[in-house]
C-alpha positions as a Python dict, from the first residue, in 0.01 Angstrom:
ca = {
    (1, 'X'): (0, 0, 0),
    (2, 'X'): (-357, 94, -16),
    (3, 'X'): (-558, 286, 246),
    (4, 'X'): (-776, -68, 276),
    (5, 'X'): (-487, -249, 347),
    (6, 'X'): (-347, -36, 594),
    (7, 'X'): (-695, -30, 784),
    (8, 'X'): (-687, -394, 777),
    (9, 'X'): (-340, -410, 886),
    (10, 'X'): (-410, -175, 1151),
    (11, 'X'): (-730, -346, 1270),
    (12, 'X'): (-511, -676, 1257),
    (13, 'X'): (-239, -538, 1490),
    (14, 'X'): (-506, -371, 1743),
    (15, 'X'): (-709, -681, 1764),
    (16, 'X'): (-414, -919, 1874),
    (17, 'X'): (-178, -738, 2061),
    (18, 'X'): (-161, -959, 2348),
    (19, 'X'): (-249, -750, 2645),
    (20, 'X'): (-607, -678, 2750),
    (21, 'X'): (-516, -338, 2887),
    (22, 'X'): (-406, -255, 2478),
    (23, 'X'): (-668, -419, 2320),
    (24, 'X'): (-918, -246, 2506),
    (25, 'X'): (-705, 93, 2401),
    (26, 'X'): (-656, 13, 2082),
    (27, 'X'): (-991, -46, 2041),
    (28, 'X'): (-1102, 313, 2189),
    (29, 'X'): (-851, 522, 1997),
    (30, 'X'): (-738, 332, 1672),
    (31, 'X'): (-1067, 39, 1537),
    (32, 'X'): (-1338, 311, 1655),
    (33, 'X'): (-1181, 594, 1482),
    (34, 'X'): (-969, 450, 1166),
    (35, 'X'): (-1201, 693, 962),
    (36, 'X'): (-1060, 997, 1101),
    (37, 'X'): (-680, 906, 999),
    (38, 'X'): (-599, 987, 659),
    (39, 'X'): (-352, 765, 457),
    (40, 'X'): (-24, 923, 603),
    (41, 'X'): (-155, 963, 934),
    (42, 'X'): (-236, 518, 916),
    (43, 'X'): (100, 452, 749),
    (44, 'X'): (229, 648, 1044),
    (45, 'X'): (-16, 449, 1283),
    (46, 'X'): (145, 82, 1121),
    (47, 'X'): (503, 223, 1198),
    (48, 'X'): (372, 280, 1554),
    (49, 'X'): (340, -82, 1593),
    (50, 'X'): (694, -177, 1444),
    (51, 'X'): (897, 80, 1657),
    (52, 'X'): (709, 83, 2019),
    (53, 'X'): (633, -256, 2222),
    (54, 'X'): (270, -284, 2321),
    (55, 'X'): (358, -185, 2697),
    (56, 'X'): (520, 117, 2567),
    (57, 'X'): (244, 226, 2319),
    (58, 'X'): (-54, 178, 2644),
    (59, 'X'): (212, 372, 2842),
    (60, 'X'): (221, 692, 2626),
    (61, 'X'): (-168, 649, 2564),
    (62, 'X'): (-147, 683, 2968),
    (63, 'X'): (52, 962, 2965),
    (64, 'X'): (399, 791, 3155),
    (65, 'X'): (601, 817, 2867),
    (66, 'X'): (631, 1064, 2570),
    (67, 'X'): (620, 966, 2223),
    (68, 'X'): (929, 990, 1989),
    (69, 'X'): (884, 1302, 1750),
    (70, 'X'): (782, 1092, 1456),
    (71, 'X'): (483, 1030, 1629),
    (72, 'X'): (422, 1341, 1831),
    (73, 'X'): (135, 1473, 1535),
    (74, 'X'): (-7, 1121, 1583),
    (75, 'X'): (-63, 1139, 1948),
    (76, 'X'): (-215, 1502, 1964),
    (77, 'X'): (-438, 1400, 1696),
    (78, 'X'): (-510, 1067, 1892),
    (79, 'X'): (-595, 1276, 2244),
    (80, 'X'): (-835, 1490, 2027),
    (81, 'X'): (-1063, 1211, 1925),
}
């Protein structure tokens, strides 16, 4: 897959996720900042959205629930930005 597609993948998923409170996230940490991922760090970000629910994604952005390994790199790059 190539790094434009993942973007628009990524933008895709962020845009419609159903919930205001996770739009409004998504928007802050993953639309704003898709620059700053590199290609593994957005085919990471895609596999967020397949293995977390929305509710659970906002709730580790929130800091009530820790992420699963895989995503651990993800999350302290994510709290940096």
């Amino acid at each position: 897959m190539t790094l434009n597609s993942l973007k628009k993948i990524i933008k895709f998923r962020s845009i419609y996720s159903g919930r205001k409170e996770t739009d409004i996230l998504y928007k802050k940490y993953f639309i704003k900042n898709l620059e700053e991922f590199n290609e593994k760090e957005l085919d990471i970000l895609k596999s967020l959205f397949d293995f977390y629910s929305d509710g659970e994604i906002y709730q580790i952005l929130t800091k009530k629930l820790k992420p699963n390994l895989k995503f651990k790199n993800l999350f302290a790059k994510i709290d940096k930005i």
